[in-house]
Backbone as a chain_set.jsonl record, in Angstrom:
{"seq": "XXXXXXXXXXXXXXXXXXXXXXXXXXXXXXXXXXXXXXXXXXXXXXXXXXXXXXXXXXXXXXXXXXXXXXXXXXXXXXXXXXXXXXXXXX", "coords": {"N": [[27.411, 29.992, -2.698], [27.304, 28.071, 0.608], [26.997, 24.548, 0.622], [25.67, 23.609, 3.076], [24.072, 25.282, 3.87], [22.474, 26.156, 1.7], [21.041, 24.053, 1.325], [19.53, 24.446, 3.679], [17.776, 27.18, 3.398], [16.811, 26.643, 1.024], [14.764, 24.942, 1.788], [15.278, 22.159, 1.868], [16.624, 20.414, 3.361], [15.321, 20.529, 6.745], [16.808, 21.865, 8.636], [20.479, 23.798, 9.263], [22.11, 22.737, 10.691], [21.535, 19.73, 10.661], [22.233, 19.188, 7.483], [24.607, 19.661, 7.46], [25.825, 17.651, 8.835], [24.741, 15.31, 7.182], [25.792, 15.52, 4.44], [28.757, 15.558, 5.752], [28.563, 12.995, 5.696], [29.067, 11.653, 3.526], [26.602, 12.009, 1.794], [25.588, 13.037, 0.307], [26.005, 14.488, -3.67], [27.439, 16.427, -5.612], [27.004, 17.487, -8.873], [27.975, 14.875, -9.278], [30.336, 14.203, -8.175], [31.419, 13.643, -4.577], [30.388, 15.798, -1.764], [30.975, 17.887, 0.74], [29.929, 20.128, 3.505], [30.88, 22.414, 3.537], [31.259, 22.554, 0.669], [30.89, 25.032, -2.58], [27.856, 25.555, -3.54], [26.567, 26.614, -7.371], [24.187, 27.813, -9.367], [22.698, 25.835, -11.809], [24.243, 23.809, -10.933], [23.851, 19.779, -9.53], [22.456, 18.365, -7.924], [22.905, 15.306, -5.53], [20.898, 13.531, -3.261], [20.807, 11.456, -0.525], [18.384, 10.589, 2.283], [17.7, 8.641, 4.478], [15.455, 6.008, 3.265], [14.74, 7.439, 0.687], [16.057, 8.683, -2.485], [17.37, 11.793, -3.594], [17.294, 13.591, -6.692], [18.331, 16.749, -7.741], [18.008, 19.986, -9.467], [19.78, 23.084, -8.966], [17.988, 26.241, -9.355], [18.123, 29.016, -8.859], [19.674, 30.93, -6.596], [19.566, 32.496, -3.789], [19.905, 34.64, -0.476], [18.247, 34.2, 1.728], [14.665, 32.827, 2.265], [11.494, 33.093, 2.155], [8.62, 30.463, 2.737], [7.017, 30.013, 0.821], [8.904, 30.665, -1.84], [10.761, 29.268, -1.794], [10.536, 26.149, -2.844], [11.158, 27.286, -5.327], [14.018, 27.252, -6.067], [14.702, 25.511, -6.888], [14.971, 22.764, -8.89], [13.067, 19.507, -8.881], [14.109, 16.755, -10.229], [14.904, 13.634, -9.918], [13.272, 11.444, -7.738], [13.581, 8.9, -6.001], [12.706, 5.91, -4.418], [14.95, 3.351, -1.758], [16.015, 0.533, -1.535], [16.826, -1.214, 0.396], [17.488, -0.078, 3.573], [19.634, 3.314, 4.675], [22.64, 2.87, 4.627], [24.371, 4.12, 6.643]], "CA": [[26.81, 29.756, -1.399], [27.693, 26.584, 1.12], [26.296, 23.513, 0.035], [24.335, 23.061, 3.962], [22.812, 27.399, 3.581], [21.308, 25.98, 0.062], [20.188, 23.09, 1.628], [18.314, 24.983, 4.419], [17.263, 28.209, 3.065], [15.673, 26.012, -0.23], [14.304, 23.927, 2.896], [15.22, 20.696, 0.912], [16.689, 19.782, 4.587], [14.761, 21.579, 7.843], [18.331, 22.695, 9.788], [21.78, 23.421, 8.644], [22.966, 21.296, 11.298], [21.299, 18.416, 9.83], [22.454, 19.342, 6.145], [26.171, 19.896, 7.621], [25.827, 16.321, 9.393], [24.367, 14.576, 5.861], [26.986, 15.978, 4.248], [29.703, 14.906, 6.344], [28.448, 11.195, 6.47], [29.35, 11.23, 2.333], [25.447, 11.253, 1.282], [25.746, 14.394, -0.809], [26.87, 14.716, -3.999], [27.377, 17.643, -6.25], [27.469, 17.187, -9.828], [28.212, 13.437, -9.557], [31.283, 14.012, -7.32], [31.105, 13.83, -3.17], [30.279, 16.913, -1.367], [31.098, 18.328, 2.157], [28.846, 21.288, 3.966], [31.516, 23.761, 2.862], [30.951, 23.235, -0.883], [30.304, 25.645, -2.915], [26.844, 25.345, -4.809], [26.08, 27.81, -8.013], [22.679, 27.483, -10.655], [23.018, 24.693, -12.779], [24.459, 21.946, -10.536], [22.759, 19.072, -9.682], [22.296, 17.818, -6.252], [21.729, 14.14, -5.422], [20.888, 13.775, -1.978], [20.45, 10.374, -0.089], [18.032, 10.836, 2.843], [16.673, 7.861, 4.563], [15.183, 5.724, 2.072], [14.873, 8.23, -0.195], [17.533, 9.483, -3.253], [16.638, 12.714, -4.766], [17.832, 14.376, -7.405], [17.312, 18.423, -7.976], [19.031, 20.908, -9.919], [19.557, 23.948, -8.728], [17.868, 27.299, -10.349], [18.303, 29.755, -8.563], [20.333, 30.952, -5.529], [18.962, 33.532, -2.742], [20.541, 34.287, 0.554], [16.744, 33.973, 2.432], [13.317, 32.915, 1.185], [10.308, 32.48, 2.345], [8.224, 29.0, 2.726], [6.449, 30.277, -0.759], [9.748, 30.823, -2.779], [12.07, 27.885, -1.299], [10.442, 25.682, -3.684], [11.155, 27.907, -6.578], [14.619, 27.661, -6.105], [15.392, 23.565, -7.07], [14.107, 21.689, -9.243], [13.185, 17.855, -8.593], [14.946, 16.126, -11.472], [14.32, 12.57, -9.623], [13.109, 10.951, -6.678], [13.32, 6.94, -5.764], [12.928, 5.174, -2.907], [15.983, 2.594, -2.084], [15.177, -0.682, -1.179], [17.39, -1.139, 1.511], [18.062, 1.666, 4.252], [20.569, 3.985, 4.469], [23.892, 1.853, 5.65], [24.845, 5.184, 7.014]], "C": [[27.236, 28.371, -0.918], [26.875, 25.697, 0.634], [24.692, 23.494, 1.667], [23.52, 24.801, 3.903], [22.215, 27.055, 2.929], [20.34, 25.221, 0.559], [18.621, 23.942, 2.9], [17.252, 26.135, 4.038], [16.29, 28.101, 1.687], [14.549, 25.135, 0.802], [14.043, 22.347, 2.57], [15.611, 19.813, 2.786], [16.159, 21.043, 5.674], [15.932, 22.252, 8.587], [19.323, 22.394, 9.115], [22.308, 22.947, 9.109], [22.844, 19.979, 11.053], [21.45, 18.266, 8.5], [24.064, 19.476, 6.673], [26.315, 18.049, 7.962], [25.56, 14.887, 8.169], [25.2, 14.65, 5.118], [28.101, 15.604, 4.259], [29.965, 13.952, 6.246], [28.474, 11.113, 4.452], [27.803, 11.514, 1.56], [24.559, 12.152, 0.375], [26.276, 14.663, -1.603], [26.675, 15.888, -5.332], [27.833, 17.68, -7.401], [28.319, 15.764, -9.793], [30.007, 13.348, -8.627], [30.664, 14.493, -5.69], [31.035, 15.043, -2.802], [30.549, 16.898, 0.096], [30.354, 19.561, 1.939], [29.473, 22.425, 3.391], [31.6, 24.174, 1.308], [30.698, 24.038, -1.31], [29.219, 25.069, -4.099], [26.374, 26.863, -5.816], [24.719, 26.993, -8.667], [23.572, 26.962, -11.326], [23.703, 23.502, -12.27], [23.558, 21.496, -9.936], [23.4, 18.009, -8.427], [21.814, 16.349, -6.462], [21.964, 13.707, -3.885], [20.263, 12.418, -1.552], [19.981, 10.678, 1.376], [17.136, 9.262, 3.364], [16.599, 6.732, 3.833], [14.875, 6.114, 0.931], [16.095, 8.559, -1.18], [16.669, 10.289, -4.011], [17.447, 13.544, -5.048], [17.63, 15.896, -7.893], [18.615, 19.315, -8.586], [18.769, 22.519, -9.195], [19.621, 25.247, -9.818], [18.169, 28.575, -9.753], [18.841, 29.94, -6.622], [19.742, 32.325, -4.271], [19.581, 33.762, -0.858], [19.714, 33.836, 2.007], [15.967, 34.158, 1.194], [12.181, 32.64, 2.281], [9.877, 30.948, 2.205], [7.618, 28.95, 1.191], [7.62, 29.913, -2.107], [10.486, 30.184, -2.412], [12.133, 27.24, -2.351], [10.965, 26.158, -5.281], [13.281, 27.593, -6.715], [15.432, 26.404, -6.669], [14.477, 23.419, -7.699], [13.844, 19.969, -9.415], [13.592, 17.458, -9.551], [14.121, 14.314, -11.837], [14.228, 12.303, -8.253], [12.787, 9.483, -6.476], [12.811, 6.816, -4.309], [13.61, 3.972, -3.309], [15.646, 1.48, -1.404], [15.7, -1.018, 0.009], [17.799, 0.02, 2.231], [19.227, 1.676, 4.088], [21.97, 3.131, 5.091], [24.705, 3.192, 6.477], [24.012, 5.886, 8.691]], "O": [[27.52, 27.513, -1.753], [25.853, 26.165, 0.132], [23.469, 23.421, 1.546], [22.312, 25.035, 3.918], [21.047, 27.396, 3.117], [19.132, 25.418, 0.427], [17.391, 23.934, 2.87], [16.059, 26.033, 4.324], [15.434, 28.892, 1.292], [13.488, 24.755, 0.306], [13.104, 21.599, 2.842], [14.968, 18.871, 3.251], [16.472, 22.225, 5.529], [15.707, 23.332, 9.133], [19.477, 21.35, 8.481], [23.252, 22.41, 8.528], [23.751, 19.155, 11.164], [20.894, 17.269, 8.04], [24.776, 19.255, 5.692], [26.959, 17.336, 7.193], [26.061, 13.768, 8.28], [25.653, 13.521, 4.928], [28.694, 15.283, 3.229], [31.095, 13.519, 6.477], [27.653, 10.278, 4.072], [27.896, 11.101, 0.404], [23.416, 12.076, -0.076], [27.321, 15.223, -1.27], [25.576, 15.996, -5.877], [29.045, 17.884, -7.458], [29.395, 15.743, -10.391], [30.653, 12.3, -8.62], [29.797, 15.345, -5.498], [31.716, 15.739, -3.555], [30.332, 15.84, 0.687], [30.096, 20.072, 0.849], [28.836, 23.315, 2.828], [31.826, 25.257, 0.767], [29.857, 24.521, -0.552], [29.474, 24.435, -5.123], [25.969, 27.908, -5.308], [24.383, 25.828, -8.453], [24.748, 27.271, -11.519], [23.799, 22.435, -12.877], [22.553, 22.14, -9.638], [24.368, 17.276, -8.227], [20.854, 16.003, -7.15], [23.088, 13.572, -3.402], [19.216, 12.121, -2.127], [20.926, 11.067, 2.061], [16.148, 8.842, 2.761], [17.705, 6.238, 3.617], [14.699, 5.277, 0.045], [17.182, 8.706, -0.623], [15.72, 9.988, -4.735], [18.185, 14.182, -4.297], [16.58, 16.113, -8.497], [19.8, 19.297, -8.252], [17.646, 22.969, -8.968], [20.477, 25.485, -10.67], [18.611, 29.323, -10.626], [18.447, 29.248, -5.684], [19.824, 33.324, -4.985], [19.559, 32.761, -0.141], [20.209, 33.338, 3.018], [16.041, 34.761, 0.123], [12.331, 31.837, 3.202], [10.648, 30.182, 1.627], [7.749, 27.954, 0.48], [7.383, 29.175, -3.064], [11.523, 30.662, -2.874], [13.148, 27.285, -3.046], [11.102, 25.368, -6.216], [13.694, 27.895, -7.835], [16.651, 26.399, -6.84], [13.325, 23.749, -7.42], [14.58, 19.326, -10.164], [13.232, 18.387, -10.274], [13.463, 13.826, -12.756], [15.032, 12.86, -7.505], [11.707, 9.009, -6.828], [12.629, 7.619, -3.393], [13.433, 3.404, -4.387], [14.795, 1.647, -0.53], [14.826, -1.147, 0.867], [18.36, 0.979, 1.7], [19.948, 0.788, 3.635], [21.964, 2.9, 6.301], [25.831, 2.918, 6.892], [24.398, 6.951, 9.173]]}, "num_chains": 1, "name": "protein.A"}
């Protein structure tokens, strides 16, 4: 599946235009190398996603092509989450 579909359809980001756009700007990376929206993500890599002041880390467990607001969550799991002391230079 694309890296920004995972992102929306887990609802880790609210729109795939704003998961294509995050993406783009470097601030995604997929298994410890950079990601673009067209990635492909399977179960078992491991997302670290810079949002904001936020960096969070989540592996992914499972893949679905739609979910519900119930079963989104089910589909990542948080690994880690910081907050960065300085904003995003992005």
């Amino acid at each position: 599946m694309r890296l920004d579909k995972f992102l929306k359809v887990s609802r880790i980001i609210k729109r795939r235009t704003l998961a294509k756009e995050v993406s783009d700007q470097g601030r995604i990376e997929i298994n410890g190398k950079e990601a673009k929206a067209s990635s492909t993500v399977k179960v078992g890599d491991e997302l670290t996603i810079r949002l904001g002041q936020r960096k969070i880390t989540a592996r992914i467990d499972r893949i679905q092509e739609t979910s519900r607001k119930e079963e989104a969550a089910e589909m990542y799991t948080i690994l880690n989450e910081e907050k960065l002391s300085s904003p995003d230079p992005f």
